[in-house]
C-alpha positions as CSV (number, residue, x, y, z in Angstrom):
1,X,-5.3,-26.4,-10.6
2,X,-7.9,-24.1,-12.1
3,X,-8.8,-21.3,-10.7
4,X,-11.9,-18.6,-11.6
5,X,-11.6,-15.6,-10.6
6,X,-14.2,-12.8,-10.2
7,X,-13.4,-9.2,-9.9
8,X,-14.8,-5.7,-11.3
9,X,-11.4,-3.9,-12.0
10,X,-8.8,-5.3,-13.8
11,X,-5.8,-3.6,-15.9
12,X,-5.6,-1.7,-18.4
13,X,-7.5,-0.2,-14.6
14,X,-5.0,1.1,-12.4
15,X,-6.3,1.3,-9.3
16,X,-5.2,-1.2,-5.7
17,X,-7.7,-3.8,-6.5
18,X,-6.9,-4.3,-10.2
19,X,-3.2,-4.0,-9.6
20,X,-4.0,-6.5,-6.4
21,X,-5.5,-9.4,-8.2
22,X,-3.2,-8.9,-11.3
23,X,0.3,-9.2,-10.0
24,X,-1.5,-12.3,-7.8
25,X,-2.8,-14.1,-10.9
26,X,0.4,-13.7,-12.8
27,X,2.0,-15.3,-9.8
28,X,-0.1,-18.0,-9.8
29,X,0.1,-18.8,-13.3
30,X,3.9,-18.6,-13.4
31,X,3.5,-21.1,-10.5
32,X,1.3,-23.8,-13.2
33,X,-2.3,-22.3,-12.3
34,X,-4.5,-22.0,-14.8
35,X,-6.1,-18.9,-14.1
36,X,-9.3,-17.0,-16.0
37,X,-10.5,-13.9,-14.4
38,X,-14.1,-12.4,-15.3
39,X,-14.1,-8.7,-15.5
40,X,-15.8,-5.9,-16.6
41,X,-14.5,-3.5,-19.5
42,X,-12.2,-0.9,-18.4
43,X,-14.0,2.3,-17.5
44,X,-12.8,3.0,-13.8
45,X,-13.0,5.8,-11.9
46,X,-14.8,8.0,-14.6
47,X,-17.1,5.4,-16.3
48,X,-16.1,5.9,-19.4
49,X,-14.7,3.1,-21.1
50,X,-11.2,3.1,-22.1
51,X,-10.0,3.7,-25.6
52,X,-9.9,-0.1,-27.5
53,X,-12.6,-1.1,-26.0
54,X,-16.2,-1.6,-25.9
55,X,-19.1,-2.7,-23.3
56,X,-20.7,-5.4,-25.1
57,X,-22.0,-8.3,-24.4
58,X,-18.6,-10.8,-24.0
59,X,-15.2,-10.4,-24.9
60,X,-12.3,-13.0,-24.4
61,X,-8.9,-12.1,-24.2
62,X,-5.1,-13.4,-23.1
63,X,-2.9,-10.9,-20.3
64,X,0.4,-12.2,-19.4
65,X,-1.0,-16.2,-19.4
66,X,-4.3,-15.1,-17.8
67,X,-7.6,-15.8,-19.6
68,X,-9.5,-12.5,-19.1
69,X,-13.6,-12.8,-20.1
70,X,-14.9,-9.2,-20.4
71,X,-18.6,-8.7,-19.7
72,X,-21.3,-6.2,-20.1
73,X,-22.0,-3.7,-17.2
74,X,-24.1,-0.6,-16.4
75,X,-21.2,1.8,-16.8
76,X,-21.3,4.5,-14.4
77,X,-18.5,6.9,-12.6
78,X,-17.4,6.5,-9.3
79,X,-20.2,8.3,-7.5
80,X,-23.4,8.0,-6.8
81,X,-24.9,5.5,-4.7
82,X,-27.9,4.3,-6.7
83,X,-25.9,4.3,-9.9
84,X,-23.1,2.2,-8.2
85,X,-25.0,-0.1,-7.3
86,X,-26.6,-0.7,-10.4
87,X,-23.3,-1.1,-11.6
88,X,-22.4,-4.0,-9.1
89,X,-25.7,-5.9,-9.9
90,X,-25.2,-5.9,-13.6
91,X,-21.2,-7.2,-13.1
92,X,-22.9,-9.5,-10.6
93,X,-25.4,-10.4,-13.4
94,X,-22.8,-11.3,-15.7
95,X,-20.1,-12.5,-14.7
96,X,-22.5,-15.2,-12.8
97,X,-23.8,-16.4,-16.0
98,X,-20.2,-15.8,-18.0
99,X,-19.0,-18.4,-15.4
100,X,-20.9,-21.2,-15.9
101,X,-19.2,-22.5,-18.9
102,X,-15.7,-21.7,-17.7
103,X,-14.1,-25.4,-15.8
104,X,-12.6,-25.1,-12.9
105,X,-11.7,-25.9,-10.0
106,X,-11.7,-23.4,-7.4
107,X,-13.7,-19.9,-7.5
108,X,-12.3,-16.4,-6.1
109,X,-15.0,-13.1,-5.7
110,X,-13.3,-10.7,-4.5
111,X,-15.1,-7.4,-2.9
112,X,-15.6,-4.4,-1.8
113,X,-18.5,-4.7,-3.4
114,X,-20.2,-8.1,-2.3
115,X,-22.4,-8.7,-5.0
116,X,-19.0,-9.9,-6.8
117,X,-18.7,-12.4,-4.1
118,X,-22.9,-13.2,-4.9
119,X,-21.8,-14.3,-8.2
120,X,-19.1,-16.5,-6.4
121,X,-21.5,-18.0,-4.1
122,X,-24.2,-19.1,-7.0
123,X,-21.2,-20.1,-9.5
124,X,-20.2,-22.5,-5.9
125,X,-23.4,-23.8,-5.7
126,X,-24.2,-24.7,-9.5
127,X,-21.0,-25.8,-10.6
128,X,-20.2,-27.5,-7.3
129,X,-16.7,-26.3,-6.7
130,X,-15.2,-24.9,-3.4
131,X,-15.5,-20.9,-3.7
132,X,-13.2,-18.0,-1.4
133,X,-14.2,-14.8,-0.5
134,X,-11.5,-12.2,-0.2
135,X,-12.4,-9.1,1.4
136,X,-10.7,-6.3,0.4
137,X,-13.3,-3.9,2.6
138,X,-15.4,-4.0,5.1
139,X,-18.6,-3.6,2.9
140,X,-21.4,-1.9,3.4
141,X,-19.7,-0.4,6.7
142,X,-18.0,1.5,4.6
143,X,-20.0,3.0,3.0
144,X,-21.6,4.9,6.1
145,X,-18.3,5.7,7.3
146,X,-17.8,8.0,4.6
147,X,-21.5,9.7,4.5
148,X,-22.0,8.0,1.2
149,X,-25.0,6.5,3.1
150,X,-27.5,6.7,6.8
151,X,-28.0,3.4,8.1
152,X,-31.1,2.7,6.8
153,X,-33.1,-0.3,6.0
154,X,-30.9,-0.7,2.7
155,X,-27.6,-0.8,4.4
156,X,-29.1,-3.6,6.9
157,X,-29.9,-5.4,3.9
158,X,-26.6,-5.3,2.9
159,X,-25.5,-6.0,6.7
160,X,-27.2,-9.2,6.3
161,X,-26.1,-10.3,3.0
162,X,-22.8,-9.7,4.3
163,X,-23.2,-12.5,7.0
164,X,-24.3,-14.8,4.5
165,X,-21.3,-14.5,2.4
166,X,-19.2,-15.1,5.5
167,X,-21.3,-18.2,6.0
168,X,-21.2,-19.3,2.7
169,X,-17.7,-19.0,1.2
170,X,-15.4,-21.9,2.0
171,X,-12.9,-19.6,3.4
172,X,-12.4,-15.8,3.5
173,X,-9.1,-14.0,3.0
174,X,-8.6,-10.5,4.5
175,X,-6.2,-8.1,3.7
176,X,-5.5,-6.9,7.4
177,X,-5.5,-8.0,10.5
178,X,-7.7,-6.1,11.7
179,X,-10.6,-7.1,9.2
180,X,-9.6,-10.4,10.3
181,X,-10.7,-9.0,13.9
182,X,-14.0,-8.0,13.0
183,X,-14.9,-10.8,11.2
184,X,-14.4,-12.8,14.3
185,X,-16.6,-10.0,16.2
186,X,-19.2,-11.1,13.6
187,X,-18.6,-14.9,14.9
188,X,-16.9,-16.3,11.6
189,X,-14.9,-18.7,13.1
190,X,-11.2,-17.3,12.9
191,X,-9.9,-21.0,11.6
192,X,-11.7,-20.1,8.7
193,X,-9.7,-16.3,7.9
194,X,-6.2,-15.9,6.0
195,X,-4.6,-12.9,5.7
196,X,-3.0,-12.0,3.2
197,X,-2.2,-8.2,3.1
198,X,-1.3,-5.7,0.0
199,X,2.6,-5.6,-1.5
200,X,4.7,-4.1,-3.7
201,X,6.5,-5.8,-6.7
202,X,9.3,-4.5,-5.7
203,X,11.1,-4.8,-9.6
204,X,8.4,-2.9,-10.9
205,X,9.3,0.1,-8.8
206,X,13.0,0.4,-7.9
207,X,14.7,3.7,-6.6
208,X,15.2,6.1,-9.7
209,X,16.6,9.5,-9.8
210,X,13.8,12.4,-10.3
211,X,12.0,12.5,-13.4
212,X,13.6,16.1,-14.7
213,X,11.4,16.4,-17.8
214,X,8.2,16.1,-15.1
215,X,9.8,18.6,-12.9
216,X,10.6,20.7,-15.8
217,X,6.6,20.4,-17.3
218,X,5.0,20.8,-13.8
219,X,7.5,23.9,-12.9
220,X,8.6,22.2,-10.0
221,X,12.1,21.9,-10.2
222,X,13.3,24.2,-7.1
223,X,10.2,22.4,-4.8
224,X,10.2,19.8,-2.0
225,X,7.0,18.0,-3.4
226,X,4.4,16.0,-0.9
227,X,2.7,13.6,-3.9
228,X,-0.5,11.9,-3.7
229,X,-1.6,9.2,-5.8
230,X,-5.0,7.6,-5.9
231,X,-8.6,8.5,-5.9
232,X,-9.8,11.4,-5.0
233,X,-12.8,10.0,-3.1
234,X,-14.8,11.1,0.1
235,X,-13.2,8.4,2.0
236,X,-9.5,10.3,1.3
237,X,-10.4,13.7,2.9
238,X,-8.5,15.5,1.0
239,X,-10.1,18.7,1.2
240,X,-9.0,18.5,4.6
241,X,-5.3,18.5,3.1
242,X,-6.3,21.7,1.4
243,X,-7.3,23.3,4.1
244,X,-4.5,22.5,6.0
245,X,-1.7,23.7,3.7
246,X,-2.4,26.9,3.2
247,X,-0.5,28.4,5.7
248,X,2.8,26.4,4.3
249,X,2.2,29.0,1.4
250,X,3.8,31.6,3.8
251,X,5.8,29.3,6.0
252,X,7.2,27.2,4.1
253,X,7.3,28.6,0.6
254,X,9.7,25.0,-0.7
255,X,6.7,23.2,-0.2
256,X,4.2,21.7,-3.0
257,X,1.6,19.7,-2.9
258,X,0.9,17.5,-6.0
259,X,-2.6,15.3,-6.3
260,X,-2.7,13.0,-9.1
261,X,-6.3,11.1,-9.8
262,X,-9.4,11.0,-10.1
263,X,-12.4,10.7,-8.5
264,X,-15.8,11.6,-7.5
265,X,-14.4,14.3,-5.0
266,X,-11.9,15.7,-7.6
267,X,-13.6,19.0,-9.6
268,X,-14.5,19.8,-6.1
269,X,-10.8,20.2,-4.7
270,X,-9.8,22.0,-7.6
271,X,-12.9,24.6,-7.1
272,X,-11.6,24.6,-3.5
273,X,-8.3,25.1,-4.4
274,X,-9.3,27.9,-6.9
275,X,-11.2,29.6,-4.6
276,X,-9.1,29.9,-1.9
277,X,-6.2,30.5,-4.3
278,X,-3.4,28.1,-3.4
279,X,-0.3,28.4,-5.1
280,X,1.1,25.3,-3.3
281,X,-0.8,22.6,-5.4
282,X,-0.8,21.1,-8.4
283,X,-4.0,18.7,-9.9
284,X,-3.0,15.8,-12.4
285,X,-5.3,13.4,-13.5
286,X,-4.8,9.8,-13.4
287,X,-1.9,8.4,-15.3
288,X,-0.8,4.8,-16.3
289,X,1.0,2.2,-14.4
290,X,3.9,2.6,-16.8
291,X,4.0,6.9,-16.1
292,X,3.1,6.2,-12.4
293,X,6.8,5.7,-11.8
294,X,7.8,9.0,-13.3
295,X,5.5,10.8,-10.9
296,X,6.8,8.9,-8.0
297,X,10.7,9.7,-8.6
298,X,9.7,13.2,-8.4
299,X,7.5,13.6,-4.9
300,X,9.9,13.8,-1.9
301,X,7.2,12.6,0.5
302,X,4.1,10.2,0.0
303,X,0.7,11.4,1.0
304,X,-1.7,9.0,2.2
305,X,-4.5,10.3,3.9
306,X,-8.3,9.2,5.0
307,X,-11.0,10.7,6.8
308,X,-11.1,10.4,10.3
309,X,-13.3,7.2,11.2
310,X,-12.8,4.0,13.3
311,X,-14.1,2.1,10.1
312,X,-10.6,2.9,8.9
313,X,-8.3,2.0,11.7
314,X,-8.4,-1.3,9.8
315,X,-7.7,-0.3,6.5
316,X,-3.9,-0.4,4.5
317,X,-3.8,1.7,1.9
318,X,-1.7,-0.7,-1.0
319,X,0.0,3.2,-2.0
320,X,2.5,3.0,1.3
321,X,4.0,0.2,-0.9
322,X,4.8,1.3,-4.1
323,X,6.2,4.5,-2.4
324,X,8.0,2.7,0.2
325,X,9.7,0.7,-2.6
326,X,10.8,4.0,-4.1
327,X,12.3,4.7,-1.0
328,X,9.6,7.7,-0.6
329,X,8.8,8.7,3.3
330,X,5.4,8.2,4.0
331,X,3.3,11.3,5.8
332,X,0.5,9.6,7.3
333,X,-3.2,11.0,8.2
334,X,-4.5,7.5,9.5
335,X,-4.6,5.3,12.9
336,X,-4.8,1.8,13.5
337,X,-3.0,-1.0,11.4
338,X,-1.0,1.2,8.8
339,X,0.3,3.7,11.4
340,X,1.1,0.3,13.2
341,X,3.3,-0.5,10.0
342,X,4.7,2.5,9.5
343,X,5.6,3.1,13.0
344,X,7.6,-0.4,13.2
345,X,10.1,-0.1,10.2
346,X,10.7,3.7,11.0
347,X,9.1,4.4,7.4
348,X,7.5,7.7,7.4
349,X,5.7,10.4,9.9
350,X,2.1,9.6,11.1
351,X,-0.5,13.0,12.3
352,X,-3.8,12.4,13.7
353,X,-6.3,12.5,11.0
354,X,-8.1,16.1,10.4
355,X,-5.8,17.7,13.0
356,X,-4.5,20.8,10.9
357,X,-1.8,21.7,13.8
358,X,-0.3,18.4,14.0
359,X,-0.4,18.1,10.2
360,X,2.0,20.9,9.6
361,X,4.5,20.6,12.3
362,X,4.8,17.1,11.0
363,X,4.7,18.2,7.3
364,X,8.0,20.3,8.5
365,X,9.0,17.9,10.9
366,X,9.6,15.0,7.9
367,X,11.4,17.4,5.5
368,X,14.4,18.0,7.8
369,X,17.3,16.2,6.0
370,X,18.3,13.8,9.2
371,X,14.9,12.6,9.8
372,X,13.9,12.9,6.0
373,X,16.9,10.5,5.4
374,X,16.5,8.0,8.2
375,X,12.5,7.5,7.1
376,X,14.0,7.3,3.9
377,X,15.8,4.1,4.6
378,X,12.8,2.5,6.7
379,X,10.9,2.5,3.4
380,X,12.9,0.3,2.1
381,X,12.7,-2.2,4.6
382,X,9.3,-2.0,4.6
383,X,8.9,-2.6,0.8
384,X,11.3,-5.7,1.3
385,X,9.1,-7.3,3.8
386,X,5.9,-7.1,1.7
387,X,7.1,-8.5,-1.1
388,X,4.2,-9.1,-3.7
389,X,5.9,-12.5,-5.4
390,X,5.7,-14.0,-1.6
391,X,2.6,-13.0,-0.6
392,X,1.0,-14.0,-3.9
393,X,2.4,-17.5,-3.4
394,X,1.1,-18.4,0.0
395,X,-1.8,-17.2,-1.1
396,X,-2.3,-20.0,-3.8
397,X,-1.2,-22.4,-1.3
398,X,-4.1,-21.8,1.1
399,X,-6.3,-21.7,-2.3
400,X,-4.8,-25.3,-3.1
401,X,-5.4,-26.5,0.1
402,X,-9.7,-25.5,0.8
């Protein structure tokens, strides 16, 4: 079977949906697919394209058995509304017109950003092949949930776009149940939905003593370190973090707080930071999937945090995974689905989002070696039982089968 995929992050990108759809389509080809992926050139979060490449027109290339086709884009950093979305467009622009000469059989478009999935629906239509949505977001909702955007006559645009992709694609995968929930709200009949949520490999990440040459670099070596990993967006409220451990300075003096990433949000939380002079953080910029590791070994506890919205009681953040398979506790500012999951294999610590008092008594709460110990060994349950290889393959089986 061949299958085209379209998405607009892909490695050398590090980022959930790049690492999502790679470790998927190397499954699928070790499984006989034949599967070529259109993408744009690496330039995610910052918009600057990575070093060894360069945004022209079309560039073909091999990753682990998958055919990668490299398009042009309007390159721009992970901010900005207008800019984004001229961004999207142009990937949806090219990658639509990239795909016509590629033969297959079945065609993936992948969101947030639906105008991926466009290019799926008019590459269905011409070419006359099935084509599968998978929504990794609930797009353009989203978007107002952070204050990126008012409701206004754009997003309903987008609100009814969204319905016609629904409509359109041949079936949808969701990554959560709970997106699976509100497409039925939106009367997409629920025979028509997979999910098929986020995972760890777990070989890529196994349980490793701390990195001491990190430790040693970041002064860190005496510290019980709470570590986040990711982008440092207006959807992760994590200025709220800095706000609310500044009294640990005092309190709990062990305590260090190390943010590693970028973002549109991130010169921000350092000038926060600065200003109210916290000796308790540390800012890294985003580092490889091969350093990731290293970074991980040396937190103690995983930080995942969002703003406090009802958009995200449905979303998992694919970080509780690769920690979890680290054995890494999880401290968790988020309701809904994930604190469902964390709460059920005993993995980690959830506070209600933005509450400052409930986020440092649990902060405390998790380091405490009998409870730090016992979360410990829920993570790795929880890693086991969202296993990427497994996921990945009944995935292709539901592709195989529309």
């Amino acid at each position: 079977m061949k299958i085209l995929f379209l998405t607009d992050n892909f490695p050398p990108e590090t980022n959930a949906p790049a690492t999502r759809t790679f470790e998927h389509c190397k499954e699928w080809v070790a499984k006989g697919a034949e599967v070529t992926v259109i993408t744009g050139f690496p330039n995610f979060p910052k918009g600057k394209i990575y070093p060894g490449y360069k945004n022209k027109r079309i560039q073909h290339e091999e990753i682990e058995g998958i055919k990668v086709i490299r398009v042009w884009t309007f390159i721009a950093a992970n901010k900005g509304f207008l800019k984004r979305t001229l961004d999207f467009l142009s990937f949806m622009i090219s990658a639509f017109f990239a795909g016509l000469t590629v033969k297959t059989d079945k065609i993936v478009a992948t969101s947030p950003q639906f105008f991926t999935a466009l290019a799926g629906k008019w590459l269905s239509f011409w070419k006359r092949k099935p084509w599968i949505m998978e929504v990794r977001d609930i797009w353009p909702e989203s978007i107002v949930a952070v204050g990126a955007s008012k409701r206004n006559l754009i997003i309903k645009y987008f609100e009814w776009l969204e319905k016609r992709m629904y409509n359109s694609a041949k079936h949808i995968v969701v990554v959560t149940d709970s997106f699976k929930d509100n497409l039925i709200n939106k009367n997409v009949p629920k025979d028509k939905i997979s999910v098929f949520k986020n995972g760890v490999n777990i070989a890529n990440y196994p349980p490793i003593p701390k990195n001491q040459k990190v430790l040693q670099d970041l002064k860190l070596e005496s510290k019980f370190i709470f570590g986040y990993i990711g982008t440092h967006g207006m959807a992760h409220g994590l200025d709220f973090i800095l706000n609310a451990i500044e009294p640990l300075q005092k309190s709990n003096p062990d305590f260090h707080f190390l943010f590693i990433g970028d973002g549109a949000e991130r010169e921000n939380l350092i000038q926060q930071s600065n200003k109210m002079e916290l000796k308790n953080t540390t800012f890294l910029p985003s580092v490889t999937k091969v350093d990731v590791k290293k970074y991980l070994s040396v937190m103690d506890i995983a930080l995942v945090n969002l703003k406090k919205s009802d958009t995200f009681l449905s979303v998992i953040p694919s970080k509780i995974f690769e920690a979890a398979a680290m054995g890494k506790p999880i401290l968790l500012g988020l309701n809904g689905e994930t604190k469902g999951i964390i709460q059920q294999y005993n993995a980690g610590l959830c506070f209600e989002p933005e509450n400052k008092t409930e986020f440092i008594n649990t902060s405390i709460k998790i380091a405490e070696p009998s409870i730090y110990q016992e979360k410990k060994e829920g993570a790795f349950i929880l890693a086991q039982n969202f296993e990427r290889e497994k996921i990945a393959s009944q995935m292709l089986n539901t592709i195989e089968k529309v």
